[in-house]
C-alpha positions, 0 to 999 in steps of 0.5 A, a space after each residue: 342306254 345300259 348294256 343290261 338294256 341291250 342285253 334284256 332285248 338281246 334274250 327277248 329274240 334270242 340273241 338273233 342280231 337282225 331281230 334284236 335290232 328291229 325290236 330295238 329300233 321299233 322301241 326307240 320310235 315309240 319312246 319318240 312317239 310316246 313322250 315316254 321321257 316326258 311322261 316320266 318328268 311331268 305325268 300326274 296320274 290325279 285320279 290314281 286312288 279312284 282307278 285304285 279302287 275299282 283295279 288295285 294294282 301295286 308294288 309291294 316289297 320284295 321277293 327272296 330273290 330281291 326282286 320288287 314284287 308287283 301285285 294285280 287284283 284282277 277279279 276286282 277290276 270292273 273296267 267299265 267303271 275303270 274307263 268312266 273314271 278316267 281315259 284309256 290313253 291315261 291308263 296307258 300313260 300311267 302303265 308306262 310311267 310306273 314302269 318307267 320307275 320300275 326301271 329308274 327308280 324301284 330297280 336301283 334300289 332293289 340292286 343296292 339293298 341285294 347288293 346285286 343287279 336286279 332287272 326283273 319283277 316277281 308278279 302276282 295276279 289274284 283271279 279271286 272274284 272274276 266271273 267267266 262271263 266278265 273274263 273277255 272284258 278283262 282279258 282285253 286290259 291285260 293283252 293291251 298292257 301285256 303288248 306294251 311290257 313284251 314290245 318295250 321292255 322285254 325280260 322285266 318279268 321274273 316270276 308270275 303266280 296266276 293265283 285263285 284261278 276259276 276251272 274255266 280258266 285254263 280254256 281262256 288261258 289257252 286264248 291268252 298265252 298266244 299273245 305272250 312269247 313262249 320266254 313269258 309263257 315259262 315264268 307263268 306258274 298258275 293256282 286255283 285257291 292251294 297257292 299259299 306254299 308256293 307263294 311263300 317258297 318264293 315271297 317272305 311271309 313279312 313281304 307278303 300281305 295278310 289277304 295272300 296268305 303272308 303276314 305283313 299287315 302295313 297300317 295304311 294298308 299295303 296297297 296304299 303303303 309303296 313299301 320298299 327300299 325304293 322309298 329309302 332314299 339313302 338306298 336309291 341315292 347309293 346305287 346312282 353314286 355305285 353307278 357314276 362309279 363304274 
């Protein structure tokens, strides 16, 4: 375990020694209890494109503070579907094993590439398409993997922009935001359909896909392209030799 490590869990409770150690402890048995070093090795999430199409969720290049950028559809998430086309112990599976990459993998190479320390993510959550009425369906997704982020890793989100946001939602945000700690409250920065500068104050239009208002148009598409520095191998391979150094 990293100092940066204990660090994120030490600003998660605020530098409380007795807290921070109970958070952590609470972490350790549930890496146990979850096989998360297993899952990391061996899980194989076969019906990835499937679950793809009816939730579109991605990593996709980075920020201008070289944070790897994660972007949500979440208006097009049909979660009845989502869960007749695989488990939802396999869709938390997989939540944790991407977020394991995150940290072993997109991390160190987003550190290499900005020749600084990167621990953290800039999130886009796109509401475009969520009716009200479909809200609580998918607002139960979120708070599942919200408790998973906040618990065990704490201090990965940076930024989040909440784009495309109906008028109703600001009641439903009232609902959510009491599952959050009020660190991640902060870094939440909500839109409805006048997104665009801000988007762009923070993401370089070459970064950002066309349909957010940037102009990257990636030929596989850029759901489907992982673009990165993590897919430059040569960058991952520096940063593990930069950190065997130290």
């Amino acid at each position: 375990m990293d100092d940066h490590t204990l660090l994120r869990f030490l600003r998660a409770r605020r530098f409380d020694i007795a807290k921070t150690k109970l958070m952590f402890v609470n972490y350790l048995e549930w890496r146990t209890e979850f096989k998360v070093d297993e899952l990391y090795e061996s899980f194989v999430f076969t019906e990835r494109a499937e679950v793809a199409k009816l939730y579109p969720r991605y990593y996709h290049k980075q920020d201008k503070d070289g944070r790897p950028l994660w972007i949500e559809h979440l208006g097009k998430l049909n979660s009845k579907e989502v869960f007749k086309t695989t488990t939802e112990q396999r869709f938390m599976q997989n939540h944790v094993h991407e977020f394991e990459k995150f940290l072993r993998q997109r991390l160190p190479a987003c550190s290499y590439k900005s020749n600084r320390h990167i621990e953290q993510s800039c999130t886009i959550l796109d509401l475009k398409g969520v009716p009200m009425t479909q809200f609580p369906q998918a607002s139960a997704v979120v708070k599942k993997i919200s408790a998973i982020s906040q618990d065990y890793y704490p201090e990965t989100l940076g930024k989040m922009y909440i784009i495309n946001a109906p008028t109703l939602f600001s009641g439903a945000w009232n609902v959510i935001k009491h599952f959050l700690d009020e660190n991640t409250v902060a870094k939440i920065h909500i839109f409805s359909s006048n997104y665009k500068d801000a988007l762009l104050n923070q993401v370089p239009a070459e970064n950002l896909p066309a349909e957010l208002g940037g102009t990257c148009t990636c030929p596989e598409g850029c759901q489907h392209s992982d673009a990165g520095p993590w897919k430059d191998v040569s960058l991952a391979i520096g940063e593990l030799a930069r950190s065997l150094a130290c």
